[in-house]
N, C-alpha and C positions, 0 to 999 in steps of 0.2 A: 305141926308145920304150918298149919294156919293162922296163928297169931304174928310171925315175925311177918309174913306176907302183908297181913292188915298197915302194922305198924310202918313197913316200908312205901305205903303208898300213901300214908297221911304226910311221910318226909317230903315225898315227890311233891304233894299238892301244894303241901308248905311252900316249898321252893318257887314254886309256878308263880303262888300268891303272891309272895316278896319280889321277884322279877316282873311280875306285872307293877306292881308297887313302886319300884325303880324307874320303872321304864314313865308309868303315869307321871311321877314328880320329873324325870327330867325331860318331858311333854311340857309339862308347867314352866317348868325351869325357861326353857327354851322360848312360849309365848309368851313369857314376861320379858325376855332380852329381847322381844322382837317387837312389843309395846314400846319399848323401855328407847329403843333404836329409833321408832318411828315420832314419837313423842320428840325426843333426841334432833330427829332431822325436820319435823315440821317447828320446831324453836328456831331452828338457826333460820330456815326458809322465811319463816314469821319477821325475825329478828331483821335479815336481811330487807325485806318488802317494807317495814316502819323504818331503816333507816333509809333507801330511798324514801321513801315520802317524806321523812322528816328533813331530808336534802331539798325537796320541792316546797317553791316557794309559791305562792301566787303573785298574781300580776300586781295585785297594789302592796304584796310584801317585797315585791321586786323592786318598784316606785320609792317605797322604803327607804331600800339599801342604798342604792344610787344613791339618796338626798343623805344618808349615814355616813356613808362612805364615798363620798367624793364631793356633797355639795352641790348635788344638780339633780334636776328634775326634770324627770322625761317628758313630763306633760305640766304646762304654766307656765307664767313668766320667771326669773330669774331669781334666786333665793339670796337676800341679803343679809348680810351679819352686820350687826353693829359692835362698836366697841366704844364706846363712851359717844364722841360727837363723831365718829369715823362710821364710814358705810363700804365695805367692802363685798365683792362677791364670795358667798357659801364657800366655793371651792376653795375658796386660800384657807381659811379658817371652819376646818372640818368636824361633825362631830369624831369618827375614827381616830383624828389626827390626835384629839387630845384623851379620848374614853378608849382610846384602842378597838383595833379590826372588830373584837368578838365583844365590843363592853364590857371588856375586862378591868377597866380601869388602869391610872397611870399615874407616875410620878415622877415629875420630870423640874428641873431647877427649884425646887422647893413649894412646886404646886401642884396639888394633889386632884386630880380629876377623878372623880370616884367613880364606881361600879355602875353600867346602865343597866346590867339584864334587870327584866320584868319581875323576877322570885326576888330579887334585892332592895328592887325598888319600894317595893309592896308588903314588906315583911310587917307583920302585926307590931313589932313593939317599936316601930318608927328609925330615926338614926339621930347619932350625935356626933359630931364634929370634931377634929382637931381644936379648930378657932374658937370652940364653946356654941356652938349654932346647933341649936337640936330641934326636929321635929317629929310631926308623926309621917307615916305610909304615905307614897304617892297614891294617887289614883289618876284616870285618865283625864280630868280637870286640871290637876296641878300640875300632873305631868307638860300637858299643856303650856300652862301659865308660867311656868318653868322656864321653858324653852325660848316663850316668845315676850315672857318681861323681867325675867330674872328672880323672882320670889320662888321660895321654896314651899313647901306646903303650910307651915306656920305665916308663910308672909313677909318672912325674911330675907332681908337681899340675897343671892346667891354673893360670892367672890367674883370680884373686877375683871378677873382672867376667866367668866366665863362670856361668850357672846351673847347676844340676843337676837334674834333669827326673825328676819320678816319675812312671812309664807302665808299661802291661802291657806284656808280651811282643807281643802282636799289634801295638800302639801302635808301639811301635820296631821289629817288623820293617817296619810302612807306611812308617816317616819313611826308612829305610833305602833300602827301596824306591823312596821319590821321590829320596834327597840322590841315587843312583846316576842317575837323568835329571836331574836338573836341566840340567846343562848344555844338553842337547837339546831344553827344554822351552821353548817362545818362543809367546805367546800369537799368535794368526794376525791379518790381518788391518791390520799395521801394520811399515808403511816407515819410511826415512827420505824418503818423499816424499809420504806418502799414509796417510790410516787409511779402512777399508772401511767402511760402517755400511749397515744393510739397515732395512727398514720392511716392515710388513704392511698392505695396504692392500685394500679392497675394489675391485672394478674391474667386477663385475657385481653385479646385483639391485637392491632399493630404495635402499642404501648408495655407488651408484656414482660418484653426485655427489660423493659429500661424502668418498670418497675420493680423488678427484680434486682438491678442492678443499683437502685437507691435504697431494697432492702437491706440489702447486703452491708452498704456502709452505715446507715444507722444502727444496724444490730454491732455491727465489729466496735463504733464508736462508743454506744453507750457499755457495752459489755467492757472497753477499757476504760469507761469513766467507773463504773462497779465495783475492777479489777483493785483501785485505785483508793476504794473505799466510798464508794458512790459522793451525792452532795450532803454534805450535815448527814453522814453516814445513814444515809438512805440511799438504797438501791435503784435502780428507774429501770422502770417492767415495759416494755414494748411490747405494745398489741396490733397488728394489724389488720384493715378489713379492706377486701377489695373491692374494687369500685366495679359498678354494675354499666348494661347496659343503657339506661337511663339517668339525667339527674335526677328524676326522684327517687330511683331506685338506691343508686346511690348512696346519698344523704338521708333513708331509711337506715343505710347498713348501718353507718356512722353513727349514729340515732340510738342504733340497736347496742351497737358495741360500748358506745358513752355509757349506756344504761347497764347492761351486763356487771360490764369490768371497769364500774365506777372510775371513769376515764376524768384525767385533772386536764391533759390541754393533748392537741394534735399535733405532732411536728412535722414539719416537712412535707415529702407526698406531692402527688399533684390533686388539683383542684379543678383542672383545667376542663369544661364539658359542666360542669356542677358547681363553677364559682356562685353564683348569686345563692343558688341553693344552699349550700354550704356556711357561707357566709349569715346567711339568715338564722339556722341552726344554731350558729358559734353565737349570735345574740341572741336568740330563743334561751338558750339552755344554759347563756353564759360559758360558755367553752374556748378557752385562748386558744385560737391557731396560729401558728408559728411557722412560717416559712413554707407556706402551699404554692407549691409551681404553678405560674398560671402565666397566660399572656394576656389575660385582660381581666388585673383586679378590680372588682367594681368601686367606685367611685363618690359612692350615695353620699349626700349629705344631712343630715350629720354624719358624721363616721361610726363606722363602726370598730368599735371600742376591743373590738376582740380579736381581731384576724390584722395581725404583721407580714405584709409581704415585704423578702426581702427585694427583690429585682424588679425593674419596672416595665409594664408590659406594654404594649404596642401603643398607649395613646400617651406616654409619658414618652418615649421614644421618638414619637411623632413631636411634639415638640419642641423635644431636643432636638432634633432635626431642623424644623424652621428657624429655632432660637440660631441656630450657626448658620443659616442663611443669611439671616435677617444682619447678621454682623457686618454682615459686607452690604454697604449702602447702596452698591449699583444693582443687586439683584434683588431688590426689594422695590426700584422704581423699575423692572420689568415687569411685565405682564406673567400672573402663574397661573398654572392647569396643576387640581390635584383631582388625581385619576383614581378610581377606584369602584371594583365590581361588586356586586348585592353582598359578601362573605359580612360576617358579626363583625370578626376581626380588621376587616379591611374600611368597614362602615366606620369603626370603633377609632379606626386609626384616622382616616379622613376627616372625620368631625373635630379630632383635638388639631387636627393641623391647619383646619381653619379655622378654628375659634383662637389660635394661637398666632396665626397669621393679619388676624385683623387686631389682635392686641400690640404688634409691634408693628402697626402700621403700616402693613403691605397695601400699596396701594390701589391693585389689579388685582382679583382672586374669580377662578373662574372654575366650578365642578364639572368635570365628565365623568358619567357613570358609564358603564359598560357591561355585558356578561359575561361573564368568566367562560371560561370553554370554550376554543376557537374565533376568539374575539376577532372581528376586523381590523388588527392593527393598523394596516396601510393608511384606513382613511380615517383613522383615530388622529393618524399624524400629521394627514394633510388638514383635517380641518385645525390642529393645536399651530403649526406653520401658518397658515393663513392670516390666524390670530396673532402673529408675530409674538406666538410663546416664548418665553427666553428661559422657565425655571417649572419645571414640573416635579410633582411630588406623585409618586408613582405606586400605591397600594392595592396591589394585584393579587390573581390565584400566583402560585408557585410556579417559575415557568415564564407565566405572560410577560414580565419585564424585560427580560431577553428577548421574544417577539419584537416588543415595542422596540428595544435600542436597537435591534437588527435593523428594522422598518427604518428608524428615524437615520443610520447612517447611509443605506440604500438611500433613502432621499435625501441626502447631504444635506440636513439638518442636525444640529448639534446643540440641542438644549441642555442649561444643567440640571442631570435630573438626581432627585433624593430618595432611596430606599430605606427601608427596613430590613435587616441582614436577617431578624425570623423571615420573613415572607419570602426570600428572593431562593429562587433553586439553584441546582447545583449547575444549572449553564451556562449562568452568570457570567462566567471569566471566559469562556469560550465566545462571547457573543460581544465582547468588549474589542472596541478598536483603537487607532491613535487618533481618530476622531475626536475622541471623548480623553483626553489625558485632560485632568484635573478639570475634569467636569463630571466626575459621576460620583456618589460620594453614598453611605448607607449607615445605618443607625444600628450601635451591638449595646445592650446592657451588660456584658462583662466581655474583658479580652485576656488572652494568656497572661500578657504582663501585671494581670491583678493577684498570683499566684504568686507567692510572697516563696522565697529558698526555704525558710523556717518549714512553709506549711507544706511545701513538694514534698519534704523531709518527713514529717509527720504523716501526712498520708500513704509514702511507702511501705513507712514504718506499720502502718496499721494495716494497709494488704498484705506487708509481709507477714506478718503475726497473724490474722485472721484469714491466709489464704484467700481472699474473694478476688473473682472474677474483673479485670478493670474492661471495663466495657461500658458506654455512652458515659465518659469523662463528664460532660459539663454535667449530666446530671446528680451524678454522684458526687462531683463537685457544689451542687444548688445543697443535695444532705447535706451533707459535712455542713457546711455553712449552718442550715437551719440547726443543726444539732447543736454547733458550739454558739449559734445567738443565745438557744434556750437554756443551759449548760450555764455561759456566763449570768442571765437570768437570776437563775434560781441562787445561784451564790450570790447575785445583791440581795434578791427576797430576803434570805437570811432564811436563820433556823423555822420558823416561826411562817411555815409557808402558807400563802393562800392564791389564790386566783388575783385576787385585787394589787395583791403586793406584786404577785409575777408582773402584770400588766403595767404597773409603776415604775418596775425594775428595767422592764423593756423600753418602757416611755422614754427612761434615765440616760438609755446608750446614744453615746454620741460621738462619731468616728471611730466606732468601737469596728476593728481589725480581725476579719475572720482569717485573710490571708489569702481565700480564692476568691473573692470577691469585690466591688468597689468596699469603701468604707463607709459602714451602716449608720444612721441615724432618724431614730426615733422620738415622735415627743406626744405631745395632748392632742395634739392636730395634726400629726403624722402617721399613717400607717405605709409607707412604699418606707424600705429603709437606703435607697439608691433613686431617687427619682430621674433620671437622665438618663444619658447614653454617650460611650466613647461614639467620635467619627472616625469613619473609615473611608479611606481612597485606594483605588484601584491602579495600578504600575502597569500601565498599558503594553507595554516590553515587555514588562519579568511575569505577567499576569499574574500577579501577588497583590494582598491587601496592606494597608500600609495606612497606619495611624497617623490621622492630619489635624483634628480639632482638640483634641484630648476629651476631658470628661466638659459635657457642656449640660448643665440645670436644664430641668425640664420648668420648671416654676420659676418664671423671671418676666 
C-alpha cells in the first residue's frame, strides 16, 4: 500500500509545478501586453508633441510665410516683384499664388510652376525640364539668386512667368527660412474627416445665460450642417471653453484649448472683457476668429489679419451717428457738447465722435467729462445752456441719459441729442417727452427688419428640430450669423483647406446675406463686416422707436 501512496504524490507535485508554470507564463504574458500598451501610448503621446511642434513655427519662419503667402513683410519696406520693365507690389504677384499654399507646385494655362519644398529642391541628381533647361541642386546661394535675378543654378534664365523679387537680405533669409518648412507646415486642426473649431463662451456671472443660449445655437447649426454631410464631407467638431474671471485668464484657456484640440479657427462667442487680449493670440498663434461679440473691436493698425467682427461696436456707431448729423448743414454750424463719463466704452465712443466730428467739419466741438454714478445732471445742463448747446452726443453709464433728458426738459431746454442704443437703459422711453419729438435720435448696429422671412423660417426650423431654449434673441441671432459667415467660408476655401485660404475666402464676401443681420463685407483692409448703424427715433406719443436714417457708413 505504500508504493501507490508515493506515486500519487509525485501526480499532485506534478500538477502544482505545471499550474505554477501557467500561471508564471501568463504573469509574462500579461507584462508584456502592459509594455507593449505603454510603449503603444507613450508613440502616440510622442507622435502627438512632434506634430504640435512641427505646427510651430518660429518668428522668422513666420516672417517667411507672410512674404510666401501673401507678399508682404512684417518687418521692412515693401517687397517688389518685377516682371520684365513692370514693378509691381509682392502681394499681386505671390509666390503661393503660382507654387501653390504647401509648394506643391502648379500648372495652370500651360505654365508649369514647379515644386518649392526644401527635399525637391535639393535633391542630389539635380532637375531637368519640360523646355530642355537642366541643372544641378539648389542650395541656399542659388536658391537665393533665383528668386532675386531669375537664374537657376546652372545660370540659366528661369521662364518669363517667373518674377523677380526685390527684398532685403533679412526679407529672403525669412522667405528661405519658411520655403525650408514648408513641407512640414500643415495648419492644425483639419482632417479629412473633421475641422476643429472652438468658441469663447461665458459659463459663469451675469453673462451665463446668454452664453448658453449661443451655445445652444452653434451646436444645433453645425450639427445640421454634419447632418447634411458636413463641408467637403468633413464634419466641424465644436469645442468650447469658458471664459474666465480675467482677460488673461481667459485667453490662457483659449490658448490651452487651441493647443489641446489642435483648434483651426474660433467662431462666434463673445470676446467682449478680453478683446485686445484675444485678438493678440488670434496673431500670435495665427488663429481666424470669426464673428466675436464685442462692443469695442480694437482697431490697431495695421490690422489684424485674423479676427472678423461681424457688427460694429460702439466707436463705428459713433460715427455713424455724427455722419447723420453732420447731413443736416444747420446742426453742424451749432455749437456741440459730447458728454461722456471715465467707462472704456464710453471713452471709446467719444473719441470716434470727435475725431469724426472735426473730419466733417463741425465747427464748434466741446468735451464734458463727468462721473458716472449720480452725476449732477442739473448743472451739467445749465452750463451746456449757457453755451448756447444746440446738439449733444451723449455717452453715458446706462441710465444717466434719462437723468440728463429729464434735467434738460425741466429746464425747458431742448437740444438734439445722439445716443447709442447699447448704452442707453431701459428708461429711456419713460423719460422722453413732446419736447424732444424729432430731436432725440440713437445708433443700433442691427434692427428687426434685417431678419430676412427666409432666415425667421430657418431658424424655427432649427429650434424646432434641436428643441433649444430661445432666449436673449439678438444673441443667438450674432451665432447664427457667425456660424453661416464661416460655413459660407470654408466652401469658397474649397476642398484643399488652410487658415490662409479661409481668411481669403472671407476677405472675398461681399454683401454676402446671413438674413439676421446688415449685409456683410469683408476685404484686405476690412475686418468690421457692417461698419455703421441703422438711426433710430423716438414717437413721442406712441413711445415707440422708429427708424428714420436707414443704414448710414461709419467710414465716410
Amino acid at each position: 500500500m505504500i508504493e501507490p501512496v508515493r506515486e500519487s504524490t509525485k501526480k499532485r507535485s506534478a500538477k502544482k509545478r505545471s499550474a505554477r508554470a501557467r500561471l508564471l507564463l501568463l504573469c509574462v504574458a500579461l507584462a508584456v501586453l502592459c509594455v507593449f500598451t505603454l510603449l503603444h501610448c507613450y508613440h502616440a503621446i510622442a507622435q502627438q508633441s512632434t506634430s504640435s511642434f512641427a505646427n510651430t513655427l518660429t518668428l522668422q519662419e513666420q516672417r517667411g510665410k507672410a512674404i510666401y503667402q501673401r507678399g508682404a513683410s512684417p518687418s521692412g519696406p515693401e517687397i517688389i516683384a518685377m516682371m520684365g520693365e513692370i514693378d509691381v507690389p509682392a502681394s499681386t504677384l505671390t509666390c503661393a499664388g503660382c507654387h501653390g499654399v504647401r509648394g506643391e507646385g502648379k500648372t495652370e494655362g500651360g505654365v508649369i510652376a514647379g515644386q518649392l519644398t526644401w527635399t525637391h529642391l535639393t535633391k542630389s541628381y539635380g532637375h531637368s525640364h519640360p523646355s530642355g533647361r537642366k541643372h544641378g541642386p539648389f542650395n541656399e546661394l542659388s536658391f537665393i539668386r533665383s528668386v532675386a535675378n531669375g537664374l537657376d543654378p546652372a545660370g540659366n534664365p528661369l521662364l518669363v512667368t517667373m518674377p523677380r523679387y526685390r527684398m532685403t537680405q533679412e526679407q529672403m533669409a525669412d522667405l528661405l527660412a519658411y520655403v525650408k518648412r514648408i513641407a512640414a507646415d500643415s495648419d492644425p486642426g483639419v482632417t479629412e474627416q473633421a475641422i476643429i473649431i472652438g468658441s469663447v463662451l461665458p459659463a459663469h456671472g451675469p453673462l451665463t445665460e446668454t452664453g448658453a443660449a449661443m451655445r445652444d445655437v452653434l451646436t444645433a447649426y453645425f450639427a445640421e450642417v454634419n447632418s447634411r454631410g458636413g463641408i467637403y464631407n468633413r464634419r466641424i467638431e465644436l469645442h468650447v471653453v469658458e471664459s474666465r474671471a480675467t482677460a488673461a485668464e481667459t485667453t490662457s484657456a483659449a490658448g490651452e484649448l487651441a493647443t489641446r484640440e489642435q483648434v483651426f479657427a474660433f467662431i462666434g462667442g463673445l470676446s467682449a472683457g478680453a478683446d485686445r487680449e484675444l485678438a493678440a493670440l488670434a496673431a500670435e498663434r495665427e488663429i481666424p476668429f470669426v464673428g466675436p461679440g464685442t462692443l469695442l473691436p480694437p482697431t490697431d493698425t495695421p490690422i489684424n489679419r485674423q479676427v472678423f467682427y461681424l457688427l460694429s461696436g460702439v466707436r463705428e456707431q459713433s460715427r455713424a451717428l455724427v455722419n447723420f448729423a453732420a447731413a443736416r448743414p444747420e446742426l453742424t454750424k451749432t455749437r456741440a457738447a459730447i458728454v461722456a463719463d471715465g467707462g472704456e466704452l464710453t471713452q471709446a465712443a467719444s473719441n470716434a465722435a470727435e475725431e469724426q466730428a472735426k473730419k466733417t467739419g463741425w465747427e464748434k466741438i466741446d468735451r464734458e467729462a463727468y462721473q458716472g454714478g449720480g452725476f449732477d445732471a442739473a448743472q451739467l445742463v445749465r452750463k451746456l445752456r449757457l453755451a448756447e448747446t444746440g446738439v449733444v452726443f451723449f455717452f453715458g453709464e446706462s441710465g444717466d441719459e434719462a437723468v440728463f433728458i429729464r434735467e434738460a426738459a425741466a429746464a425747458g431746454w431742448t437740444p438734439h441729442i445722439f445716443l447709442l442704443g447699447a448704452l442707453a437703459g431701459r428708461g429711456l422711453l419713460g423719460a422722453i417727452s413732446q419736447e424732444f419729438k424729432d430731436k432725440l435720435f440713437l445708433a443700433y448696429p442691427t434692427v428687426p427688419a434685417d431678419i430676412t422671412p427666409s432666415a425667421a423660417a430657418e431658424f424655427r426650423a432649427l429650434q424646432g428640430k434641436h428643441k433649444f431654449a430661445l432666449r436673449h434673441s439678438a444673441s443667438q441671432l450674432a451665432a447664427l450669423a457667425a456660424a453661416k459667415v464661416f460655413v459660407e467660408a470654408l466652401k469658397r476655401a474649397g476642398q484643399d483647406l488652410t487658415r490662409e485660404k479661409l481668411i481669403g475666402a472671407l476677405e472675398s464676401l461681399y454683401d454676402f446675406e446671413t438674413g439676421v443681420t446688415p449685409r456683410l463685407t469683408f476685404g484686405p483692409n476690412r475686418r468690421v463686416g457692417a461698419p455703421g448703424a441703422y438711426i433710430i427715433a423716438i414717437d413721442t406719443v406712441k413711445k415707440q422707436f422708429v427708424t428714420v436714417g436707414g443704414w448710414v457708413e461709419a467710414n465716410r
